[in-house]
C-alpha positions in Angstrom: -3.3 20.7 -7.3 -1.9 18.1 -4.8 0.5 15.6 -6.8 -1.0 12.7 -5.2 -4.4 13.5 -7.2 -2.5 14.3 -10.6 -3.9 12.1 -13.7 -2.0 8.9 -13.7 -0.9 8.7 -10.6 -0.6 5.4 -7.9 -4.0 4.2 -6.3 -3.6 1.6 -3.7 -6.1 -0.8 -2.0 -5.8 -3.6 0.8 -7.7 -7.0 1.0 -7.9 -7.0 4.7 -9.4 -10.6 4.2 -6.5 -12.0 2.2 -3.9 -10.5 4.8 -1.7 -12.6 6.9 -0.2 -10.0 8.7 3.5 -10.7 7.3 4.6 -7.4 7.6 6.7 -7.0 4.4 4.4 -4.0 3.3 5.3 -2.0 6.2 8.6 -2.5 6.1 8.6 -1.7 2.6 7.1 1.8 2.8 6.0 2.1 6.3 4.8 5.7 4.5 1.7 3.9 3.1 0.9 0.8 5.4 0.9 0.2 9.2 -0.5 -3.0 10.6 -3.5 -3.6 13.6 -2.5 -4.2 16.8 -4.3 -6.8 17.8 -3.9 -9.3 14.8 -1.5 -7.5 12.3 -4.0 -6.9 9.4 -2.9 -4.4 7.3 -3.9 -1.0 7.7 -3.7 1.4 4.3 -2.4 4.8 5.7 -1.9 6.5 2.3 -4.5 5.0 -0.6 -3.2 8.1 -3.2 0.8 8.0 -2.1 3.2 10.7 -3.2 5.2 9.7 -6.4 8.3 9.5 -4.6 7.4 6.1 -2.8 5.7 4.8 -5.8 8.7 2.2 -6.0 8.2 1.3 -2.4 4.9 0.6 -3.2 5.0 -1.5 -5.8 8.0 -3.5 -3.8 5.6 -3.9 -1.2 2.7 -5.1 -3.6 5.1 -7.9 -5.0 6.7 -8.6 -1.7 3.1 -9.4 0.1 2.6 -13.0 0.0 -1.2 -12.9 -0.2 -1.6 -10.7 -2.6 -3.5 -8.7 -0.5 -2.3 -5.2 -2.3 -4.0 -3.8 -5.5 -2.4 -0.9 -7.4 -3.6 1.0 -10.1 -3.2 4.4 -12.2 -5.3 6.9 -12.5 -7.5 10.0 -10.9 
């Protein structure tokens, strides 16, 4: 079984509504989030990440100034 679909481990979501397109997730853990083009929404590129950028993650989660990130545990 893939890690990233173990019990307990780190679901993401994005409130592309709430975005402003500040950038902090990407920079954060470019792994999981990219931004659009053409207005710099956020763009969710990993919803089950691998454990080993769970801290990334949840740096990016606090860092986002919208509060446009959701995470939660679990299958």
């Amino acid at each position: 079984m893939n890690e990233a679909h173990e019990p307990g481990t780190l679901r993401v979501s994005t409130e592309e509504d709430r975005c402003v397109a500040a950038g902090h997730c990407v920079v954060a853990a470019p792994e999981v989030f990219d931004q659009r083009d053409d207005d710099g929404v956020v763009v969710l590129l990993a919803p089950r990440p691998p454990a080993g950028v769970r801290a990334a993650v949840e740096e990016a989660a606090l860092l986002c100034p919208a509060a446009a990130i959701r995470l939660a545990s679990g299958p």
